[in-house]
MDAnalysis code that builds the backbone (N, CA, C; Angstrom):
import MDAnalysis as mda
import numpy as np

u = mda.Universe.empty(519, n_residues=173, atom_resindex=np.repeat(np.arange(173), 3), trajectory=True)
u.add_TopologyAttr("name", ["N", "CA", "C"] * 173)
u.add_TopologyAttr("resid", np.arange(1, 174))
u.add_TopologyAttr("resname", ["UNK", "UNK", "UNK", "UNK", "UNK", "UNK", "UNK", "UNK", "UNK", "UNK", "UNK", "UNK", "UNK", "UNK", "UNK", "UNK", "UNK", "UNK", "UNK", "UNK", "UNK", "UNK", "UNK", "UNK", "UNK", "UNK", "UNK", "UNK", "UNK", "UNK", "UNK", "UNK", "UNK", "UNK", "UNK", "UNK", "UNK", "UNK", "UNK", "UNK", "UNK", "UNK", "UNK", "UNK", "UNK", "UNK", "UNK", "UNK", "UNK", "UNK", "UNK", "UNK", "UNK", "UNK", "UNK", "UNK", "UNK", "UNK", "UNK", "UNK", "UNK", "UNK", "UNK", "UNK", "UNK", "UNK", "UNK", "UNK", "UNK", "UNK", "UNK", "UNK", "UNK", "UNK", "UNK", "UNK", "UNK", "UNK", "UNK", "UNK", "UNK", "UNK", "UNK", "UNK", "UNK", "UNK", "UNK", "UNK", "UNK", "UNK", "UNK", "UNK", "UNK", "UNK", "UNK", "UNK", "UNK", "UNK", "UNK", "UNK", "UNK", "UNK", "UNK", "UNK", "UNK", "UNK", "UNK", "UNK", "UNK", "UNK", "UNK", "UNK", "UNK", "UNK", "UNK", "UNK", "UNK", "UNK", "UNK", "UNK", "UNK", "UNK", "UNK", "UNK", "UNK", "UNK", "UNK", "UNK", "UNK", "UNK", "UNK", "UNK", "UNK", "UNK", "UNK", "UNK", "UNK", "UNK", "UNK", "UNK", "UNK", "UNK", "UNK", "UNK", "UNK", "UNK", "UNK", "UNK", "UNK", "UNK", "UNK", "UNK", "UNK", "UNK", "UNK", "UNK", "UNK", "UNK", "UNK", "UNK", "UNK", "UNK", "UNK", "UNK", "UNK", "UNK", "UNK", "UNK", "UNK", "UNK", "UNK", "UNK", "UNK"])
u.atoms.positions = np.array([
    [-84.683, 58.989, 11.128],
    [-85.536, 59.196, 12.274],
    [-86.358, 57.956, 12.639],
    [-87.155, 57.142, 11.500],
    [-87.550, 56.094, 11.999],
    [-86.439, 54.672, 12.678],
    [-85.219, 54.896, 12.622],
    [-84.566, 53.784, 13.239],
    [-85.016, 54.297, 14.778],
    [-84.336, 56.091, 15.125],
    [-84.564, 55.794, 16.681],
    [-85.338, 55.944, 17.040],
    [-86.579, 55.934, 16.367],
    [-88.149, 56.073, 16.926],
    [-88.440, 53.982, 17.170],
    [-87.788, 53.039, 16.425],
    [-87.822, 52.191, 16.541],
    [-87.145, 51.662, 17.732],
    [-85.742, 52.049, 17.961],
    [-84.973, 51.675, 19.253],
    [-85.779, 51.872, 20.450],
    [-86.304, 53.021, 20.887],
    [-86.787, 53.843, 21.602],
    [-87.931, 52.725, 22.711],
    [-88.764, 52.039, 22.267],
    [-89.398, 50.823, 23.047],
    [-88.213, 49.900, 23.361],
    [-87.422, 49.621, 22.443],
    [-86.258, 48.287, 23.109],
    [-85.525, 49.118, 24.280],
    [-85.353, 50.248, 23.839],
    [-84.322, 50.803, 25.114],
    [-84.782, 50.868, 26.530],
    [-86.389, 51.584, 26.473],
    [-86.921, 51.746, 27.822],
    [-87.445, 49.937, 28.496],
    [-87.740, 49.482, 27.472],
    [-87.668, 47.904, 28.169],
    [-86.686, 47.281, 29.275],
    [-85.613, 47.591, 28.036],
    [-83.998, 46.582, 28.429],
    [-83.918, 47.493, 29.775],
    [-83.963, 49.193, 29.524],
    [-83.757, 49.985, 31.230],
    [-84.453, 49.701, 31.922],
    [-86.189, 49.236, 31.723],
    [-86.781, 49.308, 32.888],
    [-86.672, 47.558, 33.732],
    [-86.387, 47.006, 32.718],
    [-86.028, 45.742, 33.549],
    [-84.493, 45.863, 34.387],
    [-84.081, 46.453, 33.954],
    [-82.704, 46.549, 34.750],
    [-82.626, 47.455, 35.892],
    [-83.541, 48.711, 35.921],
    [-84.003, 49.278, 37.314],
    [-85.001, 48.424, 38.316],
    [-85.665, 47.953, 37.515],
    [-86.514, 46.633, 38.698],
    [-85.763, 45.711, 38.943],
    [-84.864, 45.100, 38.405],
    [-83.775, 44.072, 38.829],
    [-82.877, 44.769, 40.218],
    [-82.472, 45.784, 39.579],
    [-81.669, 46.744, 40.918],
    [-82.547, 46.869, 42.128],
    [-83.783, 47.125, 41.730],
    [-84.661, 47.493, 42.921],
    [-85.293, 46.322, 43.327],
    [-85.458, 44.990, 43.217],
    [-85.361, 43.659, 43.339],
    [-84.839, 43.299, 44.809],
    [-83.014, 43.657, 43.925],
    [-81.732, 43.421, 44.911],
    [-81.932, 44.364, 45.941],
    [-82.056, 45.551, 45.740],
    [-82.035, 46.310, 47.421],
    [-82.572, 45.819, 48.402],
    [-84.110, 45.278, 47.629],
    [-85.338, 45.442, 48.825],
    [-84.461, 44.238, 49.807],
    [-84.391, 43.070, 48.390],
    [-84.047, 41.440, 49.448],
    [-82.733, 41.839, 50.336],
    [-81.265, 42.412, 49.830],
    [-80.963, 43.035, 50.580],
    [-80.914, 43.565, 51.950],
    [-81.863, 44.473, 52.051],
    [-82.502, 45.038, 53.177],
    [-83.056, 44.171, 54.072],
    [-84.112, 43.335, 53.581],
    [-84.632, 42.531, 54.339],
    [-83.701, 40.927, 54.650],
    [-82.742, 40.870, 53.811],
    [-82.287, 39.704, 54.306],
    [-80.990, 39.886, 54.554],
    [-80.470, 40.940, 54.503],
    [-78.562, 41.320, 54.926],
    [-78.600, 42.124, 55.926],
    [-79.359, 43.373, 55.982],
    [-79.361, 44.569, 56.444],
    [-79.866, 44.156, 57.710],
    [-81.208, 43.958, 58.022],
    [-82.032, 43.865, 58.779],
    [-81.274, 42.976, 59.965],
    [-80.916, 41.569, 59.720],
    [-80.168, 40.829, 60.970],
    [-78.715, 41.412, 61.330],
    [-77.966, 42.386, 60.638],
    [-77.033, 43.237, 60.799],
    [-77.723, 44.393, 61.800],
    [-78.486, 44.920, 61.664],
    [-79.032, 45.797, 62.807],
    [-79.573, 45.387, 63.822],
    [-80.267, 43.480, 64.037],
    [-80.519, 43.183, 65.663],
    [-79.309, 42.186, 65.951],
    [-77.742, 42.283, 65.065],
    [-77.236, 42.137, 65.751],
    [-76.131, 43.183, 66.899],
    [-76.643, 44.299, 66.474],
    [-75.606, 45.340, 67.424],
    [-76.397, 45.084, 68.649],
    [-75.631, 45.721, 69.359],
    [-75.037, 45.485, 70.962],
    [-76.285, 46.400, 71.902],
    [-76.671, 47.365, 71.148],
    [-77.298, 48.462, 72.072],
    [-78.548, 48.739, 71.071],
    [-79.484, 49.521, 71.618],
    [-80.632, 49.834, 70.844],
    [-80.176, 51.109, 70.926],
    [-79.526, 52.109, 70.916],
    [-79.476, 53.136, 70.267],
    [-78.446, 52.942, 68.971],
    [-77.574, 52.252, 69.111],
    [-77.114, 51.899, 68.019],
    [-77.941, 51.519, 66.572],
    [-78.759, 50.128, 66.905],
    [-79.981, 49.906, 66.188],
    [-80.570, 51.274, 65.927],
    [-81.390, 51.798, 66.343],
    [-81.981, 53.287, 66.038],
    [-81.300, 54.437, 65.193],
    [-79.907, 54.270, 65.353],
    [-78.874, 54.986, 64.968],
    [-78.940, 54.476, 63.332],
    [-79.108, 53.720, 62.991],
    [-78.205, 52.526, 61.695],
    [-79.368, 52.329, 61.135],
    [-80.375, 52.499, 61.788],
    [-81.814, 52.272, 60.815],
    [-82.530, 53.853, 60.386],
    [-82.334, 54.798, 61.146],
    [-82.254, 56.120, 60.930],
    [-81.741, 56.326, 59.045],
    [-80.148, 55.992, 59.410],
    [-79.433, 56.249, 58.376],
    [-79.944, 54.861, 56.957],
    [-80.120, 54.075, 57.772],
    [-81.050, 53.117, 56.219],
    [-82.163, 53.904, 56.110],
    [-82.940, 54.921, 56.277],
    [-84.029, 55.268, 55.810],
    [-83.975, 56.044, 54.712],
    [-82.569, 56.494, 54.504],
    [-82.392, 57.856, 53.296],
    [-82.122, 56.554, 52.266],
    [-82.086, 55.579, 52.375],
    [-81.907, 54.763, 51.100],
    [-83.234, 54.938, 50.504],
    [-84.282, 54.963, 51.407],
    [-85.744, 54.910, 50.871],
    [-85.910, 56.130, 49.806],
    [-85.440, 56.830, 49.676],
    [-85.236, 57.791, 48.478],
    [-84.865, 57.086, 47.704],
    [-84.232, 56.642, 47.659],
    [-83.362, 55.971, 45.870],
    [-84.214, 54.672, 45.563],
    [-84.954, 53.942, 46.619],
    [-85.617, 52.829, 46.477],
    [-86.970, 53.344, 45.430],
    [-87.681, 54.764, 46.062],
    [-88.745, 55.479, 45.257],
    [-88.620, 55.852, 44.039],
    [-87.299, 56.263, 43.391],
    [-86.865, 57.000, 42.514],
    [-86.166, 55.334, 41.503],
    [-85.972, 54.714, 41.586],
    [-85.853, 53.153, 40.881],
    [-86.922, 52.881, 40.672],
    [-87.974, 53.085, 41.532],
    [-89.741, 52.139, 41.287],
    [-90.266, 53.670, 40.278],
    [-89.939, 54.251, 40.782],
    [-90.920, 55.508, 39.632],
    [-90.022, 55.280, 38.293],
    [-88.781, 55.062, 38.011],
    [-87.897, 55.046, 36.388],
    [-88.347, 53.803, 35.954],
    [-88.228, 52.753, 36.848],
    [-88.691, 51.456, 36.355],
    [-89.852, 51.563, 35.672],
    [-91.039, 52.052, 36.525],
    [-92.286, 52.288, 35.796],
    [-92.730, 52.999, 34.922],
    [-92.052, 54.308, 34.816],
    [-92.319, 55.373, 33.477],
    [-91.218, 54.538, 32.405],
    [-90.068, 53.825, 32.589],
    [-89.801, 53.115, 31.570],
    [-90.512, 51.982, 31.097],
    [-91.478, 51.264, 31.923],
    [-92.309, 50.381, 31.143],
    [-93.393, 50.678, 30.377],
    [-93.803, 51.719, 31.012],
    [-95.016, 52.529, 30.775],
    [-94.931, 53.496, 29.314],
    [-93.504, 54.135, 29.006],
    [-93.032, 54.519, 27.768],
    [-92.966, 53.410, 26.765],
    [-92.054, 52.015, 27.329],
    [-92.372, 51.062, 26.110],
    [-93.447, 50.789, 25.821],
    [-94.751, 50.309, 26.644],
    [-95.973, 50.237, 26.143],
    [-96.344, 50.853, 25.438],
    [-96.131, 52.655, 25.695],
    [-96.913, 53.934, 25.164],
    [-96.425, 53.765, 23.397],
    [-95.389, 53.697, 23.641],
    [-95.016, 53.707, 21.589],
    [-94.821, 52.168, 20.711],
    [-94.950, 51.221, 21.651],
    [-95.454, 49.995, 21.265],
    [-96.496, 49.772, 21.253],
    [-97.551, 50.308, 21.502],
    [-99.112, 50.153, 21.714],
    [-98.997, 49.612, 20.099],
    [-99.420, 49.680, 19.089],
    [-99.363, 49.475, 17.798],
    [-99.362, 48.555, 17.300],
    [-98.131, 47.881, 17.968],
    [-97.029, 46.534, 17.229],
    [-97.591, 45.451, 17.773],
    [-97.648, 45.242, 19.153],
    [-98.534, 43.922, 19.585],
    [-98.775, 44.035, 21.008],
    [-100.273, 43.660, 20.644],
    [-100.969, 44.124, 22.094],
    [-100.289, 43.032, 23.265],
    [-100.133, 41.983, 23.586],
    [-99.727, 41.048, 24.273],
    [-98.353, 41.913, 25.039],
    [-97.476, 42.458, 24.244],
    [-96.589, 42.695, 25.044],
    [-96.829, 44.193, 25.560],
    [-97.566, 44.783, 24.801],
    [-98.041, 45.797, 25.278],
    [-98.524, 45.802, 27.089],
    [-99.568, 44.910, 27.276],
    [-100.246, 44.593, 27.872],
    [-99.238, 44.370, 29.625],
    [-97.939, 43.364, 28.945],
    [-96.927, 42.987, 29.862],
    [-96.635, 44.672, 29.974],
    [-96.020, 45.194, 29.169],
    [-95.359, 46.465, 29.831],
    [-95.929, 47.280, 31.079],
    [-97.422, 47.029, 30.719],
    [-98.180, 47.839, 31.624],
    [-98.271, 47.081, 32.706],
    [-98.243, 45.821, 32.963],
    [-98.047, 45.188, 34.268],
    [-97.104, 45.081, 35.007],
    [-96.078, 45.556, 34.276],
    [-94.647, 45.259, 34.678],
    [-94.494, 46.921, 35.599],
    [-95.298, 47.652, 34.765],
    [-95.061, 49.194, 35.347],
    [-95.925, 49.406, 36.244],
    [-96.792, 49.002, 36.571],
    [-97.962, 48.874, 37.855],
    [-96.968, 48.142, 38.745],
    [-96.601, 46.830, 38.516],
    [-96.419, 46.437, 39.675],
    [-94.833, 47.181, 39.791],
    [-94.408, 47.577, 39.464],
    [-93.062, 48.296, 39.625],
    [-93.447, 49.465, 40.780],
    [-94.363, 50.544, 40.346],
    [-94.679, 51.752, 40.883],
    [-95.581, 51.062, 42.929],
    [-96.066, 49.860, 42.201],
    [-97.052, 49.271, 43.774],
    [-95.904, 49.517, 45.194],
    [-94.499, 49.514, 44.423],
    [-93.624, 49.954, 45.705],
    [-94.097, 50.979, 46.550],
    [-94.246, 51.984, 46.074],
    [-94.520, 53.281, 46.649],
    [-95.650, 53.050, 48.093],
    [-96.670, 52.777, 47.165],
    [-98.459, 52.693, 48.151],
    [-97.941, 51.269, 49.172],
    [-97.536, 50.609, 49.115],
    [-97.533, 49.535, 49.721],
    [-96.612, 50.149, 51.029],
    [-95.547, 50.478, 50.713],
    [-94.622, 51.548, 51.470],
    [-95.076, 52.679, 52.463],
    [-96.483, 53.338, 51.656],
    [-97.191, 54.261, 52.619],
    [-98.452, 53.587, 53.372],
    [-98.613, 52.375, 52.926],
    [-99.991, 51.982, 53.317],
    [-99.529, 50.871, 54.328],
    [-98.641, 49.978, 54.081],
    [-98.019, 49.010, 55.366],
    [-96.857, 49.432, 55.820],
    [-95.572, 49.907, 55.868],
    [-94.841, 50.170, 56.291],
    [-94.427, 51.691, 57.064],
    [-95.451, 52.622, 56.659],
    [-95.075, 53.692, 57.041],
    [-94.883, 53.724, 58.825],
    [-96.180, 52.862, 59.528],
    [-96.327, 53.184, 61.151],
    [-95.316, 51.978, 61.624],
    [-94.883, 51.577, 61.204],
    [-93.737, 50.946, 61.701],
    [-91.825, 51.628, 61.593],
    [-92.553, 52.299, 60.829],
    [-90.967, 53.748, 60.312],
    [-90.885, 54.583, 60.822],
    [-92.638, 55.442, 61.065],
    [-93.183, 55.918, 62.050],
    [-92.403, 55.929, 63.929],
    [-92.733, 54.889, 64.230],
    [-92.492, 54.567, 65.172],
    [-90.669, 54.352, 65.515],
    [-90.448, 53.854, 64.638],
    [-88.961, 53.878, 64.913],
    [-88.283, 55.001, 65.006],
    [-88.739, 56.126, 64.343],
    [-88.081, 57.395, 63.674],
    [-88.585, 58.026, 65.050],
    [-89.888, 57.550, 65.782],
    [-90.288, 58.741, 66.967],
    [-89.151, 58.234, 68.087],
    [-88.878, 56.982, 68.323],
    [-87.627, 56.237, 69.290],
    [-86.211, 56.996, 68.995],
    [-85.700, 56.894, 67.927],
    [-84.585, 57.423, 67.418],
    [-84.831, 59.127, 68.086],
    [-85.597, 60.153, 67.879],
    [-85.551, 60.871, 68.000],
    [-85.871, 61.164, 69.561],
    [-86.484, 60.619, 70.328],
    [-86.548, 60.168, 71.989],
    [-85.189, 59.654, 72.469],
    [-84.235, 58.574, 71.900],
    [-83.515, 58.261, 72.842],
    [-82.128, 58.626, 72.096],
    [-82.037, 59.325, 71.078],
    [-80.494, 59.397, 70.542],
    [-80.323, 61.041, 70.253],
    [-81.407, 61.273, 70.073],
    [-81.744, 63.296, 69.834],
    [-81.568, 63.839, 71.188],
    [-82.030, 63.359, 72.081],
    [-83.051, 64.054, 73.189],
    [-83.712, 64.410, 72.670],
    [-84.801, 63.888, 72.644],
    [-85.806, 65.071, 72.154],
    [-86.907, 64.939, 73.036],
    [-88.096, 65.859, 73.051],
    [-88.775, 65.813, 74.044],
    [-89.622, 64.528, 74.054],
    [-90.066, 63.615, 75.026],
    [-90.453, 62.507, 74.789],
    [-91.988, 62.933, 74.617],
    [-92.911, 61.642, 73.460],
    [-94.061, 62.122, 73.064],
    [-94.740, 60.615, 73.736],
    [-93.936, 60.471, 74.506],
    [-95.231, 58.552, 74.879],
    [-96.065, 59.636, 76.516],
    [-96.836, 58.791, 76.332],
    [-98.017, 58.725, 77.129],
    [-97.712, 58.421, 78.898],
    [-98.686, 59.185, 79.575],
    [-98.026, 58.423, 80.863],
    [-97.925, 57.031, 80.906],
    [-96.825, 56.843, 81.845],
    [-96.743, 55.500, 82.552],
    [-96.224, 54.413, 81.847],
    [-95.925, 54.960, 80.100],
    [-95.317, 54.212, 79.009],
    [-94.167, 54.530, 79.134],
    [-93.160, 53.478, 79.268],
    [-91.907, 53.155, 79.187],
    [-91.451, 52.515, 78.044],
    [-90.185, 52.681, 77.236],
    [-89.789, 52.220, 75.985],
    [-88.600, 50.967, 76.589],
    [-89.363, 49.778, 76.295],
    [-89.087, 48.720, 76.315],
    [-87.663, 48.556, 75.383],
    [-86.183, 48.300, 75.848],
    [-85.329, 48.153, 74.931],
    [-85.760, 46.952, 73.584],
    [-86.407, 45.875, 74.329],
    [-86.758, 44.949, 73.474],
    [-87.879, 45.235, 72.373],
    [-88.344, 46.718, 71.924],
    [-89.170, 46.768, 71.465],
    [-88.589, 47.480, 70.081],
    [-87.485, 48.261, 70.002],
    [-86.553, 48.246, 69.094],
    [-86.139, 47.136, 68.299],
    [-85.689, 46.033, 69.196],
    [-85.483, 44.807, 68.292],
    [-86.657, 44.104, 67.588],
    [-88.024, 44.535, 68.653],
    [-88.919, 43.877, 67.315],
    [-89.506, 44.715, 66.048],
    [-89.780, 46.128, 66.717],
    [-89.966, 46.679, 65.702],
    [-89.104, 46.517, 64.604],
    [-87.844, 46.710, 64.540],
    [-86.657, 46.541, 63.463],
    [-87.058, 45.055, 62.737],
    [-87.318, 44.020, 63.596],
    [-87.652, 42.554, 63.025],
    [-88.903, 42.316, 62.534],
    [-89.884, 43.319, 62.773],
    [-91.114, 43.553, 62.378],
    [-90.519, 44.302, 60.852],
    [-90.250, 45.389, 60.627],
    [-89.764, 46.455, 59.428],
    [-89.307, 44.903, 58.619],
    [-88.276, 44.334, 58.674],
    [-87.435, 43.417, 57.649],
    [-89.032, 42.332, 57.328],
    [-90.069, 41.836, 58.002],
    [-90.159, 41.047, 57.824],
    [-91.616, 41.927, 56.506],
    [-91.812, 43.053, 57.133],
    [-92.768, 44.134, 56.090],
    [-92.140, 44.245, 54.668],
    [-90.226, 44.789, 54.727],
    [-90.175, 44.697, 53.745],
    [-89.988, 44.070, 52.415],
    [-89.939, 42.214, 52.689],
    [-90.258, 41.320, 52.170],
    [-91.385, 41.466, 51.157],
    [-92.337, 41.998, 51.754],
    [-93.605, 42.287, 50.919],
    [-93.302, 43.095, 49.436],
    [-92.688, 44.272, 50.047],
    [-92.447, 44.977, 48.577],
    [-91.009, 44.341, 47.460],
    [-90.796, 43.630, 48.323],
    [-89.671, 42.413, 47.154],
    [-90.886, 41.936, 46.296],
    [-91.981, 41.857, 46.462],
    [-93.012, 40.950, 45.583],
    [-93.611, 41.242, 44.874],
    [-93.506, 42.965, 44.917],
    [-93.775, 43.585, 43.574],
    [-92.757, 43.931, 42.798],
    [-91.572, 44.219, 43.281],
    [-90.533, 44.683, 42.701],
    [-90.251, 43.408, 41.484],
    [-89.999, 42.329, 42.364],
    [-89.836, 40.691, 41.416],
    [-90.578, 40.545, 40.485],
    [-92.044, 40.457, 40.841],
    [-92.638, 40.115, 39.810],
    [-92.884, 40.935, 38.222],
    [-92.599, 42.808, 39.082],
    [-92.654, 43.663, 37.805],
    [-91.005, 43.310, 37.025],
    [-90.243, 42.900, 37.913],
    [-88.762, 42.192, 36.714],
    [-89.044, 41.391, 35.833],
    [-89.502, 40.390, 36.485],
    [-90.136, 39.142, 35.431],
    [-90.975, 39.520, 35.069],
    [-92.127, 40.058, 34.546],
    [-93.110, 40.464, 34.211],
    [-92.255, 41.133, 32.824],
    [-91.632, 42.025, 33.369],
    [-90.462, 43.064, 32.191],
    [-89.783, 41.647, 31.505],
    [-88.825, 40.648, 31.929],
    [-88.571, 39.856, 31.675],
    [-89.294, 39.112, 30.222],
    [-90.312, 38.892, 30.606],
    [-91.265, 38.086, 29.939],
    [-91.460, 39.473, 28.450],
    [-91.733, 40.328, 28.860],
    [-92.234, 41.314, 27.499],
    [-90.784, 41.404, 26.494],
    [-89.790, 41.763, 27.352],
    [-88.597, 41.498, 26.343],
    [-88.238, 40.638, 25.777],
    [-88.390, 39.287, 26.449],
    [-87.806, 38.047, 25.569],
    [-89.095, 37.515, 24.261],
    [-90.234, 38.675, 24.280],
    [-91.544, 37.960, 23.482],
    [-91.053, 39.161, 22.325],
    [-90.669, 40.315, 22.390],
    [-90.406, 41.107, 21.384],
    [-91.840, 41.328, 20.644],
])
C-alpha cells in the first residue's frame, strides 16, 4: 500500500501537466488557427454559424482547466509533507490552471454574449432584441470574432504558465 500511496503525487503531476499542455494547445489554437479561419469565410452568417459551433468546445476547454487543477491541487494535497517548495509550485500551477474559468466569465463572456445574440438574430430568425434605429453592421461580426481571438490570447497565459509552473514542480521532484 505504501508504494501506491507513493506513486499517487507523481501520477497527478505527470496528468496535470499534460492536461494544461493540452489546454495550452487549444486555447493558441483557437486564437491563432481558428480565429483567421472564421474572418476568412465569405459571409457573416457563415462566421456566426462556425463560431456558434466553436463554442461547445468551451466545455471541454472548462473540464481540462478544472482536471488540470484538482490534479495539481491533489499532488500538493499528499505531498504537502515531503517538500514545501514543490508543494508550493503545485498550488500555483493549479490556481493558475483553474484562472481559465473567471477570466472566461469576467472578460470574454460579453463578447460571446454578443455574438451568440447575432447568430441567433440572423441565422435562427429569431426575434430581433437591438434597439431602435440599430442596424447590425456586417462588419461588426468580423470584429467582434477578431476582438474574441485577440481576448482569447489572454487565457493562453494562464493556461502556459500553470504548464510550466507544473513543469518546474516535476522536474524538482
Amino acid at each position: 500500500m505504501p508504494c501506491l500511496y507513493a506513486a499517487i503525487p507523481y501520477f497527478s503531476k505527470y496528468a496535470g501537466v499534460a492536461s494544461a499542455g493540452i489546454l495550452t494547445g487549444m486555447l493558441i489554437t483557437h486564437s491563432n488557427l481558428i480565429t483567421p479561419i472564421l474572418l476568412a469565410s465569405p459571409n457573416h452568417s457563415i462566421i456566426l454559424r462556425q463560431f456558434h459551433r466553436l463554442q461547445d468546445s468551451n466545455k471541454t476547454i472548462t473540464r481540462l482547466s478544472l482536471s488540470s487543477s484538482i490534479l495539481f491541487l491533489t499532488g500538493s494535497y499528499i505531498r504537502a509533507t515531503k517538500s514545501w517548495p514543490i508543494t508550493i509550485r503545485c498550488w500555483i500551477a493549479g490556481f493558475l490552471a483553474i484562472s481559465v474559468i473567471p477570466y472566461n466569465w469576467l472578460v470574454m463572456r460579453r463578447t460571446e454574449r454578443k455574438l451568440e445574440r447575432l447568430y441567433e438574430e440572423e441565422v435562427q430568425g429569431g426575434v430581433t432584441s437591438l434597439k431602435e434605429g440599430e442596424v447590425v453592421v456586417k462588419g461588426e461580426v468580423r470584429r467582434l470574432v477578431d476582438w474574441w481571438g485577440l481576448l482569447n490570447l489572454g487565457r493562453v497565459f494562464g493556461a502556459a504558465a500553470s504548464f510550466l509552473v507544473g513543469i518546474e514542480a516535476v522536474r524538482r521532484r
